[in-house]
BATI-545483 format. One line per 4 residues: number of its first residue (from 1); for each residue x, y, z of N, C-alpha, C, O, CB. Coordinates in steps of 0.2 Angstrom, whole numbers, padded with zeros to 4 digits. Each point is the difference from the previous one (the first is absolute). Glycine has a CB too. Example, Ala and Ser with C-alpha at 12.3 -4.5 7.8 and 13.67 -1.06 7.14 Angstrom:
residues 2
1	0066,-0028,0039,-0004,0006,0000,0004,0006,0000,0005,-0001,0003,-0014,-0005,0003 | 0007,0011,-0010,0004,0006,0001,-0004,0005,0003,0003,0006,0001,0003,-0009,-0011
***
This chain:
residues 134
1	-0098,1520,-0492,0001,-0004,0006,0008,-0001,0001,0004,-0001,-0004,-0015,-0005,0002 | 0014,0007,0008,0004,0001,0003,0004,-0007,0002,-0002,0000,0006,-0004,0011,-0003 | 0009,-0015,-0003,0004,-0007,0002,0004,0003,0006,0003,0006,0000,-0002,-0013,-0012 | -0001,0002,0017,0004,0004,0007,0006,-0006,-0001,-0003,-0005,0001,-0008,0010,0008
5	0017,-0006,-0010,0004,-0002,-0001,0004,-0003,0007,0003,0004,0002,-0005,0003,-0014 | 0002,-0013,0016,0002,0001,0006,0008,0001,-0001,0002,0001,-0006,-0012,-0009,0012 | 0014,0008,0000,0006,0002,0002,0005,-0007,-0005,-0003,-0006,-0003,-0001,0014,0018 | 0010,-0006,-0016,0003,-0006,-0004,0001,-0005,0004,0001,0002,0006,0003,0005,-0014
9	-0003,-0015,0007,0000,-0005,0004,0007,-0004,-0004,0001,-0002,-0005,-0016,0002,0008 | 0019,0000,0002,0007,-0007,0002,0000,-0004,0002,-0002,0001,0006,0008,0005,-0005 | -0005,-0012,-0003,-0001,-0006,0003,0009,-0004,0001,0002,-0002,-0006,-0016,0003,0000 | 0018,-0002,0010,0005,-0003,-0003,0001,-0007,0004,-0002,-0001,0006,0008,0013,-0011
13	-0003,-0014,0003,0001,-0007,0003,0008,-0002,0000,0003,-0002,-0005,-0014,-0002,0001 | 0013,0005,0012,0007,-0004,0001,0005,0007,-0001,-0001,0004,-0004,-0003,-0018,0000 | 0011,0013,0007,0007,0004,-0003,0003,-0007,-0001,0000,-0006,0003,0002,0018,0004 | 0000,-0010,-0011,0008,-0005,-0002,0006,0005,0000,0000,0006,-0003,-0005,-0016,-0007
17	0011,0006,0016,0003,0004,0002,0007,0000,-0007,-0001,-0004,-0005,-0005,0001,0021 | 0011,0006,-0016,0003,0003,-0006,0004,-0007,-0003,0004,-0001,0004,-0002,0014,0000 | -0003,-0016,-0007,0003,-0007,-0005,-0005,-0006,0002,0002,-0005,0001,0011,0009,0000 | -0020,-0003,-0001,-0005,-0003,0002,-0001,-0004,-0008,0000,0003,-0006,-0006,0006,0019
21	0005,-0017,-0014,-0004,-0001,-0005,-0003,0003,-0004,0002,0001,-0006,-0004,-0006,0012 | -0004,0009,-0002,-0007,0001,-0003,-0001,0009,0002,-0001,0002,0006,-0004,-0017,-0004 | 0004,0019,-0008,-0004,0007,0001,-0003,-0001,0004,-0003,-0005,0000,0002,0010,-0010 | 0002,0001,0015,-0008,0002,0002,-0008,0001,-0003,-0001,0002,-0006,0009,0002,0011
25	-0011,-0005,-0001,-0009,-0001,-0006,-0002,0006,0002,0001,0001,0006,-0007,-0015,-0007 | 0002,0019,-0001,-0005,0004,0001,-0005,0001,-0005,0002,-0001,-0006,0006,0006,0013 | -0014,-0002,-0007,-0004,0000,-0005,-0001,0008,0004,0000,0000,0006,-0006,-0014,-0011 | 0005,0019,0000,-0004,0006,0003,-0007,0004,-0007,0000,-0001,-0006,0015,0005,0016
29	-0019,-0002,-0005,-0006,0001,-0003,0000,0007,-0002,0001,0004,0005,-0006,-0014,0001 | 0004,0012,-0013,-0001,0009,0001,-0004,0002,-0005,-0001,-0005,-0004,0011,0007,0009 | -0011,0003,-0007,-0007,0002,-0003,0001,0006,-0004,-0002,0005,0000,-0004,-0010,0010 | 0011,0002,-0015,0003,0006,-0007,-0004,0004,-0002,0001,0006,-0001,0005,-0013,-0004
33	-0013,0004,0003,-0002,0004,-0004,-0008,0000,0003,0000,-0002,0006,0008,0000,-0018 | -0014,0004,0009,-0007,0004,0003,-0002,-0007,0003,0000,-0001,0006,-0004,0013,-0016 | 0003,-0018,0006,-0003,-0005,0000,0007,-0008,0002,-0001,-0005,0003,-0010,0014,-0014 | 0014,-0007,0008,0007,-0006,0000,0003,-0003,0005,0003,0004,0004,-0001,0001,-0011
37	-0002,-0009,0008,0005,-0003,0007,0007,-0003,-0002,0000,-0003,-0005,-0012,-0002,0012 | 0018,0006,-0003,0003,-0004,-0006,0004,-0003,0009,-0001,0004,0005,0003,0003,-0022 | 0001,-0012,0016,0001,-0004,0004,0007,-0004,-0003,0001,-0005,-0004,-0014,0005,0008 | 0020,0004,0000,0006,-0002,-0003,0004,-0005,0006,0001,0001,0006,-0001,0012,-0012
41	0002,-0019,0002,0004,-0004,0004,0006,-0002,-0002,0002,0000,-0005,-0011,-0003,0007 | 0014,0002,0005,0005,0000,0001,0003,-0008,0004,-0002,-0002,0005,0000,0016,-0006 | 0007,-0017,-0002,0000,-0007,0002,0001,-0002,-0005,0001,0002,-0005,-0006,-0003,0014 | 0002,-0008,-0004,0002,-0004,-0003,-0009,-0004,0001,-0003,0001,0005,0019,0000,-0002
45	-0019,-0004,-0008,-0006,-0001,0001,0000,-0007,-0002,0000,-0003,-0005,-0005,0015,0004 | 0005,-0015,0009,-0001,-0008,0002,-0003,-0002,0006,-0002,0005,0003,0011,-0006,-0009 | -0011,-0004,0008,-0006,-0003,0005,0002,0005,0007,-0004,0002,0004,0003,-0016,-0010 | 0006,0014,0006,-0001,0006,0007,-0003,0008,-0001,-0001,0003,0005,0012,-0009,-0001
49	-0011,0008,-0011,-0001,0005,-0001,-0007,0002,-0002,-0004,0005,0001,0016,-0006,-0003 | -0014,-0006,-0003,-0006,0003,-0003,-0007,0002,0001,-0004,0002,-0004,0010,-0007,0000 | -0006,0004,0012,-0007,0001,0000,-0002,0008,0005,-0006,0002,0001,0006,-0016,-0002 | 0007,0017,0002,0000,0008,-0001,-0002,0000,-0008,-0004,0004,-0002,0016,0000,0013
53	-0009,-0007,-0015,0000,0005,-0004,-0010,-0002,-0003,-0003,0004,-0004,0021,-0003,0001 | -0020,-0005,0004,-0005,-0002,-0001,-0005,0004,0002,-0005,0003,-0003,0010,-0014,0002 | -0004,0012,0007,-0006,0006,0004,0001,0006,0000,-0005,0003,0003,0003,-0010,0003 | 0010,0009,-0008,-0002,0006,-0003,-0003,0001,-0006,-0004,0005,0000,0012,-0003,0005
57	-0008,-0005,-0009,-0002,0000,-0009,-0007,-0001,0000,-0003,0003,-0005,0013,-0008,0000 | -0013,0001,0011,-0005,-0001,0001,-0003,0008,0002,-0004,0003,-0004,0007,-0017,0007 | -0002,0016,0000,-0003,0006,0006,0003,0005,-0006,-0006,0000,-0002,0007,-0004,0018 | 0001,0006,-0018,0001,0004,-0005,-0005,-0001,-0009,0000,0005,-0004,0013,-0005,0012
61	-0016,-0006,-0008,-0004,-0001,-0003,-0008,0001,-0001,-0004,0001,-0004,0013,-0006,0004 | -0011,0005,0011,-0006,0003,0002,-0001,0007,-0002,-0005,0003,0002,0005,-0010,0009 | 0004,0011,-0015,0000,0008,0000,-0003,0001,-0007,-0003,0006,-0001,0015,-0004,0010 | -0012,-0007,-0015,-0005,-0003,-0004,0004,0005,-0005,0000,-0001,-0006,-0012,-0004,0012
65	0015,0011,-0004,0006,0001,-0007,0005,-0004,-0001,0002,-0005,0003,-0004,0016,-0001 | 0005,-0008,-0009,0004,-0004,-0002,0010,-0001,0004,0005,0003,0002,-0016,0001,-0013 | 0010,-0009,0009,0006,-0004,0004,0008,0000,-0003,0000,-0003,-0005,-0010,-0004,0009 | 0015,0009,-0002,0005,-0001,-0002,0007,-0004,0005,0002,0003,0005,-0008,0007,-0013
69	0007,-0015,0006,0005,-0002,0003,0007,-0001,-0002,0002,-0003,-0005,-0011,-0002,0009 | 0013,0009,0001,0007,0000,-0001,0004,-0006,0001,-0001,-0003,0005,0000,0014,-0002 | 0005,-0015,-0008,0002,-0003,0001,0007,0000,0001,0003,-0004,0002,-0013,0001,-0005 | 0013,0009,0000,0005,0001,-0003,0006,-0002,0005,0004,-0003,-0002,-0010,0012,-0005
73	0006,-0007,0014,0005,-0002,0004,-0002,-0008,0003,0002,-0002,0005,0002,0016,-0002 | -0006,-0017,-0005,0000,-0009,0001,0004,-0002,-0003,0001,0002,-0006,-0011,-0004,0006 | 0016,-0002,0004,0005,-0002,-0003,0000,-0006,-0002,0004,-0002,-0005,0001,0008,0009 | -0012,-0012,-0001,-0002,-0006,0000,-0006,-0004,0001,-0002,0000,0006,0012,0003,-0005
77	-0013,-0005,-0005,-0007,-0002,0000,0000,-0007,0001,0002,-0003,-0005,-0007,0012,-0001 | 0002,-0012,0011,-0001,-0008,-0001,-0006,-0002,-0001,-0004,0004,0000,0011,-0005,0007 | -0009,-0006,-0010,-0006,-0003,-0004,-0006,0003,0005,-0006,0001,-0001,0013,-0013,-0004 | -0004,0011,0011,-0007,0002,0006,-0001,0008,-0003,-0006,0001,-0002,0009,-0009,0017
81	0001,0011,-0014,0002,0009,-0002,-0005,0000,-0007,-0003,0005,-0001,0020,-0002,0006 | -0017,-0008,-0009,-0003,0001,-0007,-0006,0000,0002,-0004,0005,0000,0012,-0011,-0008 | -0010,-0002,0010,-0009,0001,0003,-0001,0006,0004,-0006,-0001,0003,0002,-0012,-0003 | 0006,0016,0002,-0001,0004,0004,-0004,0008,-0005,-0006,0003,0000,0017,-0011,0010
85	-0006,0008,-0014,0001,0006,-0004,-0005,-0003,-0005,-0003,0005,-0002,0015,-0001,0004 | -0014,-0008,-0004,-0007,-0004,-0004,-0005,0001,0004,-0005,0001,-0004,0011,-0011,-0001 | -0007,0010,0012,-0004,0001,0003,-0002,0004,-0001,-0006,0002,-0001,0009,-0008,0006 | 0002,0012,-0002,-0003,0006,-0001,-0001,0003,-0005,-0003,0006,0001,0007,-0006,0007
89	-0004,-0001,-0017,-0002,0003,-0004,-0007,-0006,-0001,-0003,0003,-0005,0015,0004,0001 | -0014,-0011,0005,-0006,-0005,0000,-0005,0005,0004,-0005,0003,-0001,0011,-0016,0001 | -0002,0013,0005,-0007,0006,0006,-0001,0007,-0002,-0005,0003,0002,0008,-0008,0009 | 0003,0008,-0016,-0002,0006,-0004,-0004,0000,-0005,-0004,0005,-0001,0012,-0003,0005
93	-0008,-0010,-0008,-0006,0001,-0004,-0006,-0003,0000,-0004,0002,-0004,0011,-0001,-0001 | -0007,-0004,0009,-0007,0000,0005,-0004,0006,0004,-0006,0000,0001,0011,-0011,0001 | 0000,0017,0001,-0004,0005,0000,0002,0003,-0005,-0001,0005,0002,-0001,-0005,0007 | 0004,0000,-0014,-0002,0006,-0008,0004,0005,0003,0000,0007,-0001,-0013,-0007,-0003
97	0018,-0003,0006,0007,0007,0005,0005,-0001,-0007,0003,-0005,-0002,-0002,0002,0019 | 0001,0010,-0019,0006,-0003,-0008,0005,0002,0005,-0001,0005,0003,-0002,-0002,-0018 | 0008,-0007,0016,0007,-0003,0001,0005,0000,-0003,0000,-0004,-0005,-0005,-0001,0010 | 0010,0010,-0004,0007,-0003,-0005,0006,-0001,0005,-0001,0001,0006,-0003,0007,-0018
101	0010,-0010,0009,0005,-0001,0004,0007,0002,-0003,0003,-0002,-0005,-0011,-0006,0009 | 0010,0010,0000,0008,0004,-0002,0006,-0006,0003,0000,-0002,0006,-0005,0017,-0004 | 0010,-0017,-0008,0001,-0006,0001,0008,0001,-0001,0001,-0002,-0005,-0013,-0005,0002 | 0017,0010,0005,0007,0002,-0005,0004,-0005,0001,0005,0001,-0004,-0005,0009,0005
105	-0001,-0016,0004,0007,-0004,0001,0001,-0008,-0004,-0002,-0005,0002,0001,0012,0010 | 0004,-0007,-0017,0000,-0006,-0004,-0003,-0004,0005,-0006,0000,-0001,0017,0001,-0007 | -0010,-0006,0013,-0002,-0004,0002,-0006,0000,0001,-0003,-0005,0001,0013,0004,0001 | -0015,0008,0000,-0008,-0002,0003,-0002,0003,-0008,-0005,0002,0002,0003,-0001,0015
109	0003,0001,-0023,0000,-0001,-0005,-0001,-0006,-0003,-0005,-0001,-0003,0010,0009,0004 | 0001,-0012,0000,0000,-0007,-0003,-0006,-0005,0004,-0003,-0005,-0002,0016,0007,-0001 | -0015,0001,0009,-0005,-0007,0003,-0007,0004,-0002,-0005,-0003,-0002,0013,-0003,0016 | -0009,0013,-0014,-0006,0000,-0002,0000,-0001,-0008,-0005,-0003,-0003,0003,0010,0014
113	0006,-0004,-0014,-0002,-0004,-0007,0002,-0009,-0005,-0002,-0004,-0004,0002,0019,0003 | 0006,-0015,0006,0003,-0006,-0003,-0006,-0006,0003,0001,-0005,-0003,0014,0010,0005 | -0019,-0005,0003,0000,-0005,0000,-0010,-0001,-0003,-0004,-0004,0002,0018,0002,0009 | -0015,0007,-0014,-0007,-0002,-0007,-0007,0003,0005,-0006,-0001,-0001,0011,-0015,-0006
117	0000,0023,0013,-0009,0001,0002,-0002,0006,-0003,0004,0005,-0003,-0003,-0010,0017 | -0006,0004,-0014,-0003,0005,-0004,-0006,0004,0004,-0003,-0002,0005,0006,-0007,-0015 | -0004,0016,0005,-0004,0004,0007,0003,0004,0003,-0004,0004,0004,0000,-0010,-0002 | 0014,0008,-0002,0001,0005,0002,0003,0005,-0004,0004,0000,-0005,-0004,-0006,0013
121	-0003,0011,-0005,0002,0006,-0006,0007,0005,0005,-0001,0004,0005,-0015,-0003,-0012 | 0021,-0003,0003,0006,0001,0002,0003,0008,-0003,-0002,0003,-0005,0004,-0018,0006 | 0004,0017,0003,0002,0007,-0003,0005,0001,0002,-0002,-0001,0006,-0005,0006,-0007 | 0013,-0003,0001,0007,0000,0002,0001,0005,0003,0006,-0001,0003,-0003,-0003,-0009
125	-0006,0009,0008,0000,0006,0002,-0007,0001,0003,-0005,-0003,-0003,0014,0006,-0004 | -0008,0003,0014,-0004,0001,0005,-0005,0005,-0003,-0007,0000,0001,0015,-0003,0010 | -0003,0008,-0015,-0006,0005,-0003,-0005,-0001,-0007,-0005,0003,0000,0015,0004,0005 | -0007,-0012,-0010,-0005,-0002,-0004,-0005,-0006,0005,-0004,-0003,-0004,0013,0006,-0008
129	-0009,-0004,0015,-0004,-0006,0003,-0006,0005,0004,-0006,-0001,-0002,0016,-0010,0005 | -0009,0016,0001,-0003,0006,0001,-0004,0004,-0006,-0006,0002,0001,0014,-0003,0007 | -0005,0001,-0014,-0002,0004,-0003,-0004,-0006,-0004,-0006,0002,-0001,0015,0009,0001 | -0009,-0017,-0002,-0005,-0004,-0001,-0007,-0001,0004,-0005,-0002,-0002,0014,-0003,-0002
133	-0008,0006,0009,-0006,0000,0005,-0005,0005,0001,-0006,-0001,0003,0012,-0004,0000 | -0002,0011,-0006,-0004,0006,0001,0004,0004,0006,-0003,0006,0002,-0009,-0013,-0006
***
């Protein structure tokens, strides 16, 4: 059986013009390997942002292979940015979807494990997170 893989999908939200606060946000969607989705985000992930990223993760989970989310260029996660990311590995294990997450920046490091959640299966790197999944 053959998987028809659709075209790759960008989502981004907003420019910040040069000395702005806040990164620009983008989530983009793409399809590494036979079965795998991986879904790389860029930003800053707080109440303006999270619910791009929510419905990508979401819609990338209908594809019922396994999931990888890039976290690596996130410079900043807020408490909303956490449930959000709790969310979305709650709906992966409700569908029997294995989920990992590529995490490099001390700070969304420290919020995903500093603060006692449990359930994510973390990797510092984009290519062992891939090669865990298959």
């Amino acid at each position: 059986m053959r998987i028809q893989k659709p075209p790759r999908l960008s989502r981004a939200f907003g420019r910040s013009p040069s000395g702005a606060l806040c990164e620009p946000f983008s989530v983009t969607t793409s399809f590494p390997g036979a079965r795998t989705t991986l879904v790389a985000v860029v930003g800053d992930i707080d109440l303006a942002t999270v619910t791009i990223l929510v419905e990508c993760a979401e819609t990338a989970l209908q594809t019922g292979g396994p999931l990888v989310v890039d976290l690596g260029a996130v410079t900043f996660c807020s408490g909303v940015g956490l449930r959000a990311l709790r969310r979305v590995q709650q709906r992966a294990d409700d569908a029997a979807v294995p989920v990992v997450w590529v995490v490099r920046t001390p700070a969304v490091w420290r919020v995903l494990r500093g603060t006692g959640v449990t359930g994510f299966s973390c990797y510092r790197d984009r290519a062992d997170a891939l090669a865990a999944v298959g």
